[in-house]
DRENTORDREN-299869 format. One line per 5 residues: number of its first residue (from 1); their letters; for each residue x, y, z of C-alpha. Coordinates in steps of 0.001 Angstrom, whole numbers, plus 524288, in hexadecimal, padded with zeros to 5 digits. Layout:
residues N
NUM> A> X:Y:Z | ...
end
This chain:
residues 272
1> XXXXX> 44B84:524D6:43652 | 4472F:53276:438E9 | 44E80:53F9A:43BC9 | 449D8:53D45:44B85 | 44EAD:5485C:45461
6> XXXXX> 45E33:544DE:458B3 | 45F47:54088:46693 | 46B59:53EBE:46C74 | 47257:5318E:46CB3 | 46D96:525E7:4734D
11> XXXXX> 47220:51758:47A09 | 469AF:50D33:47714 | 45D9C:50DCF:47D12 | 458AE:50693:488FC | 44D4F:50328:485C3
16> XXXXX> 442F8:50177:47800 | 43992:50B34:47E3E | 44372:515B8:48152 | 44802:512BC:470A7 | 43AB9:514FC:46CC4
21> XXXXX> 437CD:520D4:47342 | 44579:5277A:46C01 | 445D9:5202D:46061 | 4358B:51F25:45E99 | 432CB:52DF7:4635B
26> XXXXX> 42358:53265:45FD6 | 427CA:53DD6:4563E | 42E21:53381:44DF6 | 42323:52866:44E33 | 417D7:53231:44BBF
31> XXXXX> 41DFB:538E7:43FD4 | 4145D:53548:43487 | 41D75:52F48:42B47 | 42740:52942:43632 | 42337:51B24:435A4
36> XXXXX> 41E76:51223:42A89 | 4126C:50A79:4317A | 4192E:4FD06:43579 | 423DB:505CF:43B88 | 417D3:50A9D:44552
41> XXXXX> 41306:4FEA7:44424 | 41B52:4F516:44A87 | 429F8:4F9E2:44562 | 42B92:5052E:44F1B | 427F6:4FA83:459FD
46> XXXXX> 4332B:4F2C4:45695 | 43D67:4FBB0:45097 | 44265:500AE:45F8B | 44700:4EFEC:460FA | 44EEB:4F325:45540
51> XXXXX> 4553F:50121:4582D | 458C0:4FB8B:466A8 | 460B5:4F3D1:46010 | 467A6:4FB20:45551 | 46A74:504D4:460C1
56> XXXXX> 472CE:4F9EB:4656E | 47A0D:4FBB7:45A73 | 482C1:5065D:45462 | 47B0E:507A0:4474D | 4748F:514BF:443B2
61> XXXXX> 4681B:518B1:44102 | 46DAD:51AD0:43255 | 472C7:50D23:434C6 | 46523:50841:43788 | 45EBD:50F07:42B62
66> XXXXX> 469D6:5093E:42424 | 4647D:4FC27:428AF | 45702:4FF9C:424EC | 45B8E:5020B:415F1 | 4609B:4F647:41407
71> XXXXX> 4550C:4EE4F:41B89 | 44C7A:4F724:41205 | 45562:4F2F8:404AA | 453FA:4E5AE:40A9E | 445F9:4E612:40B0B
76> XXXXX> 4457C:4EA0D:3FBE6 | 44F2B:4DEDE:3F8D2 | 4478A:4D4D2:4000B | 43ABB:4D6D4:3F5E6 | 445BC:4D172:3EC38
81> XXXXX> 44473:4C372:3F2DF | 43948:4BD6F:3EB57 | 42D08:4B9B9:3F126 | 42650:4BAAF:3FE9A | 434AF:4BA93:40703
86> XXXXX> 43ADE:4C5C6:3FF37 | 42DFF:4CBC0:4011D | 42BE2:4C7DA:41066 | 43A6B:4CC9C:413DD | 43766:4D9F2:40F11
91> XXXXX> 42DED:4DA41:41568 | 4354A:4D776:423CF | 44145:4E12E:41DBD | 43681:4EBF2:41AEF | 432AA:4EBFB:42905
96> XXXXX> 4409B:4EA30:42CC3 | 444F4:4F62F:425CB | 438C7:4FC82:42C63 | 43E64:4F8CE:43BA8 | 44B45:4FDC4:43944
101> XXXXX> 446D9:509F8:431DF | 43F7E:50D34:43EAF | 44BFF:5086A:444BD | 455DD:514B9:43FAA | 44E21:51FE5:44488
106> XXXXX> 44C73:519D2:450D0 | 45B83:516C5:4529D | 45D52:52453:44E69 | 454B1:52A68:45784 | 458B6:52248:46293
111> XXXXX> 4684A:5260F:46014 | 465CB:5345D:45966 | 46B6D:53260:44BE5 | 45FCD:536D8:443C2 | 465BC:53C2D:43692
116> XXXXX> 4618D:53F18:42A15 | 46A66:53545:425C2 | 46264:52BFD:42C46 | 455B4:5328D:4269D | 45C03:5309C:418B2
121> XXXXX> 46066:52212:419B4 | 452E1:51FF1:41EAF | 44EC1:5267F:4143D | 45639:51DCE:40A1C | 452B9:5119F:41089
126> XXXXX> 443F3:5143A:40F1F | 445AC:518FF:3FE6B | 44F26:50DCB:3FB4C | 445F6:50432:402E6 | 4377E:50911:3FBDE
131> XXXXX> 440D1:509D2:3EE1F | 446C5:4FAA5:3EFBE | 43B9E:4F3CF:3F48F | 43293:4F765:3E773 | 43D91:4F477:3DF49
136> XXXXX> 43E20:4E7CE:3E3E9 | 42FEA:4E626:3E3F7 | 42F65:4E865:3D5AA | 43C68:4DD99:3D548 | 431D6:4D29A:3DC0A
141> XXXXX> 427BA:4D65D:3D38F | 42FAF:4D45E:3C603 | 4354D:4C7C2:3CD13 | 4415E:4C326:3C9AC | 4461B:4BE2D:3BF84
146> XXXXX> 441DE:4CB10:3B938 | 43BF3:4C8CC:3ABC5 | 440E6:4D457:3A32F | 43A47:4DCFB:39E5D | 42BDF:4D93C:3A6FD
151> XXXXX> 431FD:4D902:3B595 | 43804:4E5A3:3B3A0 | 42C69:4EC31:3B5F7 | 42A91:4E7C6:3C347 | 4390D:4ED97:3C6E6
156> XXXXX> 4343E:4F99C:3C03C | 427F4:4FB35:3C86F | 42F16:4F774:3D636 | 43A0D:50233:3D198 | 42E93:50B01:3CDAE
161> XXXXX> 42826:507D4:3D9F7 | 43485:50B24:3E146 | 4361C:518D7:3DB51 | 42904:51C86:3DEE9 | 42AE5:517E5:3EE39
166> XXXXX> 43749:51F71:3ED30 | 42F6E:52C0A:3E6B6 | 42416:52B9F:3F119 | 42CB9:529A2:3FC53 | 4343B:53444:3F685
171> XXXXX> 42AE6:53ECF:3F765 | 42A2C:5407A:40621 | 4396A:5423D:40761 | 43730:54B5B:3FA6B | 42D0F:55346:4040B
176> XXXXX> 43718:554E3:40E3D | 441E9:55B0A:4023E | 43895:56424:3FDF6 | 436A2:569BC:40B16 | 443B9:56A81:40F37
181> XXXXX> 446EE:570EC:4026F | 43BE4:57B54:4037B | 441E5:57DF1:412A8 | 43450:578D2:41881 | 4336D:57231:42695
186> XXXXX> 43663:56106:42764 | 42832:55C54:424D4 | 42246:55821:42FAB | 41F40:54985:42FBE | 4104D:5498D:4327B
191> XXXXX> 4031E:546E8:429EA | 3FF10:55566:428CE | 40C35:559AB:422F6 | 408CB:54DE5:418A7 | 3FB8B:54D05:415E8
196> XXXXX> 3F611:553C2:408F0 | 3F081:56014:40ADD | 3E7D9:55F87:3FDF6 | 3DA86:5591A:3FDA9 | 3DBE4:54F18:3F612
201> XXXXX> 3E8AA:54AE4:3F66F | 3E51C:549D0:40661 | 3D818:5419C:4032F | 3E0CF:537F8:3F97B | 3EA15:53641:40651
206> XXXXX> 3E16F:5348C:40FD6 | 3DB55:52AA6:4053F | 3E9CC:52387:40460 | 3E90B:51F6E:4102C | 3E094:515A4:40F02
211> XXXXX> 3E869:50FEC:40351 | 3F4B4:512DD:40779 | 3FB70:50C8F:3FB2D | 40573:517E7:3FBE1 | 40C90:510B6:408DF
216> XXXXX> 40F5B:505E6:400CD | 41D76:50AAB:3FE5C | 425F1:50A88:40A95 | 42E4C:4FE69:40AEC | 424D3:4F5DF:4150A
221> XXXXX> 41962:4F621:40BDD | 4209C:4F38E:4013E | 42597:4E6B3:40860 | 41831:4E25C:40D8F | 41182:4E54D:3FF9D
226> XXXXX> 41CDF:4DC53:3F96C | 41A7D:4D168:403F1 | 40C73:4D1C9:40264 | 40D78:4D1B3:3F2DD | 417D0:4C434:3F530
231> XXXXX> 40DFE:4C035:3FED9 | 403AE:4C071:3F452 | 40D0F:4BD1F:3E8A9 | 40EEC:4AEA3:3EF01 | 4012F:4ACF2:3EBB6
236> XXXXX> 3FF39:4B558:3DFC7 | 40C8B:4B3D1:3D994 | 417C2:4BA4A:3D93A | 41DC5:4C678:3D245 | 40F70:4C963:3CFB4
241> XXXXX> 40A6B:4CD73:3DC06 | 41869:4D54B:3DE29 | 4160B:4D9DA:3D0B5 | 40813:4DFB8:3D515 | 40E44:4E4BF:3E150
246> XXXXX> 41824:4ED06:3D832 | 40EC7:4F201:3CEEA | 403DC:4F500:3D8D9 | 40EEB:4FC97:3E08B | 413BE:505ED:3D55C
251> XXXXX> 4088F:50E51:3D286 | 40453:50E4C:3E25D | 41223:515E3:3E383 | 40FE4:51EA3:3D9AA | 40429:52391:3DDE7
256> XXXXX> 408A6:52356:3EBE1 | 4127C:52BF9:3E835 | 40A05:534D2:3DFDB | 40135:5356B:3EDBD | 40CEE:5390E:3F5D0
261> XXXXX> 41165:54249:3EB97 | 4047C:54972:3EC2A | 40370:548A3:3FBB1 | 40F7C:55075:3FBCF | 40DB1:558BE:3F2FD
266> XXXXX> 3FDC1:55D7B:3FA0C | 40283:55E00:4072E | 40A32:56614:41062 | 417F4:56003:40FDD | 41CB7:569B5:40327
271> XX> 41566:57476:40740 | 41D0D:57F8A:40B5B
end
């Protein structure tokens, strides 16, 4: 949900088309960091067959991010089901928490309840999401029952893999602190106030692109990377493949994070 201009309040709407042109304006759907890709592609289309009807009822938008937290923590808990199934509902629940994530801000627009409040749950949705789903991750890859003291390390590397989602994730809303704190403008959400300004830093982005390893990390990779891995595990065994998936996953965050870290750090968002 996003911090939309306020409208005044609403009825329901009479029609989807007249929904999507409050709740789905342009300034919203062309920010650069509004929607994750199956949101544009496909979620967006749908999500306006959802909001008609929570408009129907008296739940908020902050009731409707509520809902996506705990479709998110259910997502995370699914991967604890062993095998393919735990594996194939997170899947469905990662796109679920997807629809109704679009689902707030549109409410919200539609009835003109933006609030930080509902920026923040948002917010905490998203972190505890991308920290649980790694965790338990690393809990399919030691299998259970846990053999003390081996299968501890693959709890240690989904926690460690958590911590660094967290970290990198982290460092955009860190951007936003350190500007408010220094009394500089809101950053505006477009490519040129993000891209690297230094040579090479701007030649290893561009260059990312074309491995984009570093967009593994949002909650609906994460589910279709552990669905392939159980895909492939019912051929080449199980924990291993979920144990390669782990360990492969570790050191990809770490340098992701070390990439965003820099990116920040050469371009224009903490420049006065």
């Amino acid at each position: 949900m996003s911090m939309s201009e306020i409208s005044g309040n609403r009825g329901r709407p009479s029609s989807i088309a007249e929904l999507r042109a409050v709740a789905q304006p342009p300034e919203v759907r062309s920010r650069r960091n509004a929607e994750h890709w199956v949101a544009s592609l496909y979620l967006r289309d749908l999500s306006p067959y959802l909001t008609w009807v929570l408009l129907k009822t008296p739940i908020s938008a902050n009731g409707v991010t509520g809902l996506m937290i705990l479709v998110g923590w259910s997502t995370a808990a699914a991967l604890l089901i062993p095998g393919i199934w735990g594996a194939l509902l997170a899947l469905v629940l990662g796109q679920l928490q997807m629809l109704v994530d679009c689902c707030d801000g549109e409410v919200a627009r539609w009835r003109g309840t933006s609030s930080p409040a509902g920026v923040f749950l948002d917010k905490v949705g998203h972190y505890s999401t991308e920290a649980l789903i790694p965790i338990a991750l690393g809990i399919r890859a030691a299998a259970w029952p846990f053999n003390a003291p081996d299968d501890y390390l693959w709890t240690t590397l989904g926690t460690l893999l958590a911590l660094l989602i967290v970290l990198n994730k982290a460092l955009n809303d860190m951007v936003h602190v350190a500007r408010a704190n220094a009394g500089l403008s809101k950053l505006a959400d477009t490519h040129g106030e993000s891209a690297p300004t230094a040579g090479l830093v701007a030649t290893l982005r561009r260059a990312a692109r074309f491995v984009p390893f570093h967009r593994l990390y949002h909650s609906v990779e994460l589910t279709m990377l552990a669905f392939v891995a159980a895909v492939i595990g019912l051929f080449a065994g199980q924990p291993l493949v979920d144990r390669i998936l782990v360990a492969a996953l570790v050191p990809l965050a770490l340098l992701a994070l070390l990439g965003h870290f820099v990116a920040i750090m050469a371009s224009r968002r903490v420049r006065s």
